[in-house]
Legacy VTK file of the C-alpha trace (Angstrom):
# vtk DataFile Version 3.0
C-alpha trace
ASCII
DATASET POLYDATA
POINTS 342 float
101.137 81.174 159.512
104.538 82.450 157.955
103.825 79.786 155.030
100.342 81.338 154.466
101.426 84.913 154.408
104.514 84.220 152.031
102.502 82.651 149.873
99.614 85.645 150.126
102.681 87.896 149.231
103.562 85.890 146.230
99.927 86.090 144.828
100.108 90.154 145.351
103.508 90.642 143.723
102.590 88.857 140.879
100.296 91.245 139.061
102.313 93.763 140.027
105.148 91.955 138.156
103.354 90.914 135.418
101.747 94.254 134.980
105.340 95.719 134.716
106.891 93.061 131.778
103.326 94.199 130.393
104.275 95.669 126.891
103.242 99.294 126.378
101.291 99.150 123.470
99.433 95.983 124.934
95.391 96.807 124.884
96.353 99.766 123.556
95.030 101.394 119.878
97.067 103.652 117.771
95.578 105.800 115.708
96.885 106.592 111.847
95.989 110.218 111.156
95.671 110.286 107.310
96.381 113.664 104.894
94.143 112.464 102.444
90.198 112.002 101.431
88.706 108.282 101.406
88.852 106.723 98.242
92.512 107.906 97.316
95.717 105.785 96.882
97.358 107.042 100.064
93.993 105.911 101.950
93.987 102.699 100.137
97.951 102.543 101.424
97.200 103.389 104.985
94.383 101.528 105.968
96.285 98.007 104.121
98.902 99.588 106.442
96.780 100.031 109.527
95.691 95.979 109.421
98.979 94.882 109.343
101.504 97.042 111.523
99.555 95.496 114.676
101.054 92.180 114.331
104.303 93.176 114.689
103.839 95.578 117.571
104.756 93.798 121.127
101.436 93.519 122.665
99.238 93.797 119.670
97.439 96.666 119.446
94.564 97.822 117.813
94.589 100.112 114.827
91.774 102.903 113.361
92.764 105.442 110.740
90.914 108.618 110.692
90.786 111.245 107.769
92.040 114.624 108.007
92.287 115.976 104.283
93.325 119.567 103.814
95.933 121.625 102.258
97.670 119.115 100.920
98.106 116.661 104.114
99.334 120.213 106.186
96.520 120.143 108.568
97.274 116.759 109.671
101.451 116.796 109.251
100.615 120.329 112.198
98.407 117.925 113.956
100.608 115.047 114.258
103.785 117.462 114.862
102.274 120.164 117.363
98.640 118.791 118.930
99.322 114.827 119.034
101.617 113.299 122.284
104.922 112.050 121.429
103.962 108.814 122.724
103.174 107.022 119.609
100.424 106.083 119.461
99.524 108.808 116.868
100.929 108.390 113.603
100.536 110.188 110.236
100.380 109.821 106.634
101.213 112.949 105.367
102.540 114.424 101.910
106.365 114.089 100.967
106.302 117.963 99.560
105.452 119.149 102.731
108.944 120.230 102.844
108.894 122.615 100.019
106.636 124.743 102.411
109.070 124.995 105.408
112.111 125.823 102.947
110.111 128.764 101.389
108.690 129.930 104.893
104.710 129.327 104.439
102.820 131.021 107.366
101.039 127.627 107.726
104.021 125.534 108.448
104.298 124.466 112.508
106.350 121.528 111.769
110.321 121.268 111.268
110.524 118.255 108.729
113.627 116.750 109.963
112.093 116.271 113.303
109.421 114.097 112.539
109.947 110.222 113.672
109.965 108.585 110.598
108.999 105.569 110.550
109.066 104.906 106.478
107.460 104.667 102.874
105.884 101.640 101.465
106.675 102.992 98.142
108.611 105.441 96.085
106.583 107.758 93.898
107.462 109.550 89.954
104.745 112.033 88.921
102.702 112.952 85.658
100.586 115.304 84.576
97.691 114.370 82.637
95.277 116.980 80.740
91.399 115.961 79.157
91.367 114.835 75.907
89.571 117.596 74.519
91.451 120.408 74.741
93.701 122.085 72.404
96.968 120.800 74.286
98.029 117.600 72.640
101.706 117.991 73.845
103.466 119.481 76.096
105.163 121.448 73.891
101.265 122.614 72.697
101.416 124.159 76.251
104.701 125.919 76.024
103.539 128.030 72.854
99.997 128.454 74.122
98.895 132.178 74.967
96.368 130.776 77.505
97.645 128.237 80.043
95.398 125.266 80.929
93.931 125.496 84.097
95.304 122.619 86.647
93.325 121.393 89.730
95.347 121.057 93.235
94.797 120.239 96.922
97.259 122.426 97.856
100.970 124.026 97.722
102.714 120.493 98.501
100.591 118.697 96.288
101.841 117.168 93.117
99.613 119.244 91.061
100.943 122.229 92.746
104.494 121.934 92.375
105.196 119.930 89.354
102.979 122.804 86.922
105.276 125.332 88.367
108.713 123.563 87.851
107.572 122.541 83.998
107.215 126.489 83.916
110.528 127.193 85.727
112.539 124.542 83.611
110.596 124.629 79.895
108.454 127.865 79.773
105.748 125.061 79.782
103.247 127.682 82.178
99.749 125.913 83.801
97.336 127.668 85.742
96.969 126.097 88.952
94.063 126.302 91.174
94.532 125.165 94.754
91.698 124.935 97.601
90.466 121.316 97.072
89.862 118.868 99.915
91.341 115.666 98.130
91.855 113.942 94.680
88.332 112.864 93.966
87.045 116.472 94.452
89.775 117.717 91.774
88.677 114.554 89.603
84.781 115.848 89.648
86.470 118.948 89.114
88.379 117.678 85.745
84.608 115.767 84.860
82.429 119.209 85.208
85.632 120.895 83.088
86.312 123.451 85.935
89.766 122.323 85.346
91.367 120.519 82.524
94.499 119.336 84.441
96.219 117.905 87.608
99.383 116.382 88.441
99.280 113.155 90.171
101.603 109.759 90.622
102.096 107.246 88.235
100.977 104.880 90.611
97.773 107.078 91.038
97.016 106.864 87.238
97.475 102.802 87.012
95.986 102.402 91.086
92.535 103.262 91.095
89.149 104.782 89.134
88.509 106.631 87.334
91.926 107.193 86.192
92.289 103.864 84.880
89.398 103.987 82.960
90.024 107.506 81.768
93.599 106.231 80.578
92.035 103.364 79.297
89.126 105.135 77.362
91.001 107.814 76.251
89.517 110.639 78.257
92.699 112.491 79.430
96.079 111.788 78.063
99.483 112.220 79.515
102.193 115.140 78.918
104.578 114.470 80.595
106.732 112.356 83.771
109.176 112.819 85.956
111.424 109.583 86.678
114.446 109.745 85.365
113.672 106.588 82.404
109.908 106.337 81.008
107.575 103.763 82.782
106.920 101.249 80.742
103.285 101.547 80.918
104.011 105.159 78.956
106.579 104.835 76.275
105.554 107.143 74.081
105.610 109.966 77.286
108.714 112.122 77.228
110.289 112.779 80.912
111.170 115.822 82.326
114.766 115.071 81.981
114.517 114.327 78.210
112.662 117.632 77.819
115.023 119.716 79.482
118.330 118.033 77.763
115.840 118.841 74.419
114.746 122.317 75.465
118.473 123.193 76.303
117.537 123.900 79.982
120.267 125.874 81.971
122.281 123.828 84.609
120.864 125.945 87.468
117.233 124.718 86.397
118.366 121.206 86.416
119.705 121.142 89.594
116.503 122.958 91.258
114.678 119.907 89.167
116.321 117.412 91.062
115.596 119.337 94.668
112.308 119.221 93.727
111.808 115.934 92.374
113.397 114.470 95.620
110.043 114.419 96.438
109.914 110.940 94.818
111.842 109.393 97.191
109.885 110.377 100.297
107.635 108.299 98.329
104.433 108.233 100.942
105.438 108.804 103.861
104.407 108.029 107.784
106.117 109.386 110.522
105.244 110.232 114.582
105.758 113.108 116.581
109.246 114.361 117.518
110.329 113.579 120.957
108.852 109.681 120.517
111.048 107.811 123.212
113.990 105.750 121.161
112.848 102.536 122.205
109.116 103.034 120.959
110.600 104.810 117.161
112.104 101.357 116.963
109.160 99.482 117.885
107.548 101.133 115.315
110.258 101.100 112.410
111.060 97.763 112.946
107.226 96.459 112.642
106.836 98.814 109.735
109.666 97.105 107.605
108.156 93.559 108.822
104.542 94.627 107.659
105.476 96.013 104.347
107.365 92.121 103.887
105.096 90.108 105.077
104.170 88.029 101.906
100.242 88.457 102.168
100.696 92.154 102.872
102.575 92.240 99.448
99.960 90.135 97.757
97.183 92.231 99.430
99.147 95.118 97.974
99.329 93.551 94.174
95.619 92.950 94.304
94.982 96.884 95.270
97.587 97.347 92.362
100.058 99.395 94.752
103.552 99.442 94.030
106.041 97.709 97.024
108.955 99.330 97.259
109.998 99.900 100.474
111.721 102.987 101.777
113.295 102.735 105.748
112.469 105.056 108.211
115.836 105.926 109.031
116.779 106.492 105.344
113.485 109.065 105.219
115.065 110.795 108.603
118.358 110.804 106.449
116.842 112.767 103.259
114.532 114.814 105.263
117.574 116.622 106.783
119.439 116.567 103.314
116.858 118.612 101.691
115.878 121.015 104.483
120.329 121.803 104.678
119.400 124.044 101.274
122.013 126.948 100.326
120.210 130.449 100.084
120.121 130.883 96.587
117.973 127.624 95.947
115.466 128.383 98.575
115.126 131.858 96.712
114.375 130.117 93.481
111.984 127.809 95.342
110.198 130.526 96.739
109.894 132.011 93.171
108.590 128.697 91.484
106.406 127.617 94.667
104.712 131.038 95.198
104.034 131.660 91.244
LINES 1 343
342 0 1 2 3 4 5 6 7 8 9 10 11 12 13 14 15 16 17 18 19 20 21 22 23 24 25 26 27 28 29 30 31 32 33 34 35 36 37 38 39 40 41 42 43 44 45 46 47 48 49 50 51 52 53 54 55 56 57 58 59 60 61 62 63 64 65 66 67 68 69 70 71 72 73 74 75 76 77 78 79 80 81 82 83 84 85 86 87 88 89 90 91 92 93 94 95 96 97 98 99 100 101 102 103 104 105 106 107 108 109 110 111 112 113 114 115 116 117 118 119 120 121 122 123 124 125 126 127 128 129 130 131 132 133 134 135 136 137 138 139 140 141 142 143 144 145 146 147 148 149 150 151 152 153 154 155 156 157 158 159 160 161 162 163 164 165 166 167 168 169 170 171 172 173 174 175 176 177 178 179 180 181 182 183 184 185 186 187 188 189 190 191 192 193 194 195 196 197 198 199 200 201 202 203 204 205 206 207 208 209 210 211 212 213 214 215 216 217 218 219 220 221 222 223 224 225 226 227 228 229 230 231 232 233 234 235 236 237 238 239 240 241 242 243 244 245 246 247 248 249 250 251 252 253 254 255 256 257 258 259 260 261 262 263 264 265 266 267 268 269 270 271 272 273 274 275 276 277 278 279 280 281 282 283 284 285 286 287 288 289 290 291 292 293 294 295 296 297 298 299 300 301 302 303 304 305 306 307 308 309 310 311 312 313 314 315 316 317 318 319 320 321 322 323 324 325 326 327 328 329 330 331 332 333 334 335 336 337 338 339 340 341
């Protein structure tokens, strides 16, 4: 009898047991909360993302990404920040010049950037503007002596279309007329088509990464004035950078330096991060199978074929920068807040 009820114990206990080795995210699904309309790079990113992380996650979960455009990426940065759990299984891809918005005090902001779990950046990102081939502005310099600015198209204030037409103003005289309010890149791309606007600042990796950019590069539909990496890509030699501009232009030190503030932005690349107060244990879950997704050789091949650009940026290097550039001294948030709120 004592045999039979040990044994009836054992067979109890052990689902019990099992249930408590069980790993958390096992039959679980985790949900990417994207910044960003279908059809854009940073979709294309996070759902090549989204069918890889799962593999390295203990207990394999399942992933679905769900599209929350708006503001540029604010309404879902709030979301994953303020509404989502901090038990991560919410993530976010969000916009790296979010943080331009909390250092000039928007209204909108609910986040505090440094207190995101970041969990990293398959890529890093330079910028360009590009402007329809029909207009009157060949160069940028056309646009520094013009009496009417072009008219730019933007999702919002963190967007690159946003912020890089203000610093070319702040740091060249080079002044675009920005109009904000669009859900996503396509809609600003229709927008360029119907010539509503003539303008907008994306990524390089934009221009070369999907249609119809390529095509209009290819056909000669828009052209490019200018970039922002520090050497030109390749891919547009005969495009002068920011930096060569201002050394040209005679820029004032001050300008420069508020250039490379803003231009950190690069390095955020595209980010995704998880609420703040994630438990350690499950930020390194995360991290960790973020870093082994974005080197898993298919992944990278999957990545080539979408023509994206691999170049990996750690989660705990974004956490790094993201408190560098918030620790601003007073009299570069105050010429922020003059070149974001232009």
């Amino acid at each position: 009898m004592k045999r039979i009820l040990f044994v009836l114990a054992l067979v109890l206990v052990a689902p019990i047991h099992a249930s408590a080795q069980a790993p958390f995210y096992q039959d679980k699904t985790i949900r990417i909360v994207a910044g960003y309309g279908a059809g854009s790079v940073d979709d294309n990113w996070t759902r090549l993302i989204a069918r890889y992380l799962g593999k390295y996650i203990p207990g394999n979960p399942s992933f679905i990404v769900q599209n929350m455009p708006g503001a540029g990426a604010m309404i879902a940065a709030n979301y994953v920040y303020k509404v989502a759990k901090p038990d991560g299984l919410t993530l976010g891809g969000i916009r790296s010049g979010l943080y331009f918005d909390q250092l000039v005090g928007r209204q909108q902001v609910q986040f505090d950037w440094p207190k995101f779990t970041w969990l990293g950046s398959p890529t890093q990102v330079e910028q360009l503007v590009y402007i329809r081939a029909n207009t009157p502005y060949k160069t940028i310099n056309d646009v520094r002596k013009a009496t009417v600015p072009p008219k730019c198209g933007a999702t919002g204030t963190a967007s690159t279309g946003y912020y890089v037409g203000n610093l070319l103003e702040e740091t060249l005289g080079a002044k675009f007329n920005t109009l904000t309010g669009y859900k996503d890149g396509p809609e600003v791309e229709l927008a360029v088509e119907r010539e509503e606007v003539e303008c907008r600042g994306i990524s390089v990796e934009t221009l070369f990464g999907r249609e119809p950019l390529i095509g209009w590069f290819k056909s000669g539909f828009v052209r490019i004035l200018v970039q922002t990496g520090k050497k030109r890509d390749p891919r547009l030699s005969d495009v002068p950078t920011i930096w060569e501009l201002m050394n040209e232009h005679k820029t004032p030190e001050a300008g420069k330096r508020l250039a490379t503030i803003i231009l950190a932005v690069g390095a955020f690349g595209r980010p995704y991060v998880s609420s703040p107060g994630l438990p350690p244990e499950r930020a390194k879950i995360l991290q960790s199978a973020f870093k082994k997704s974005l080197s898993d050789p298919d992944f990278q091949s999957q990545a080539k074929e979408r023509r994206l650009d691999v170049a990996p940026v750690a989660g705990e290097d974004l956490a790094t920068l993201a408190r560098e550039v918030i620790a601003q001294p007073a009299d570069v948030v105050e010429r922020m807040k003059r070149l974001l709120e232009k």
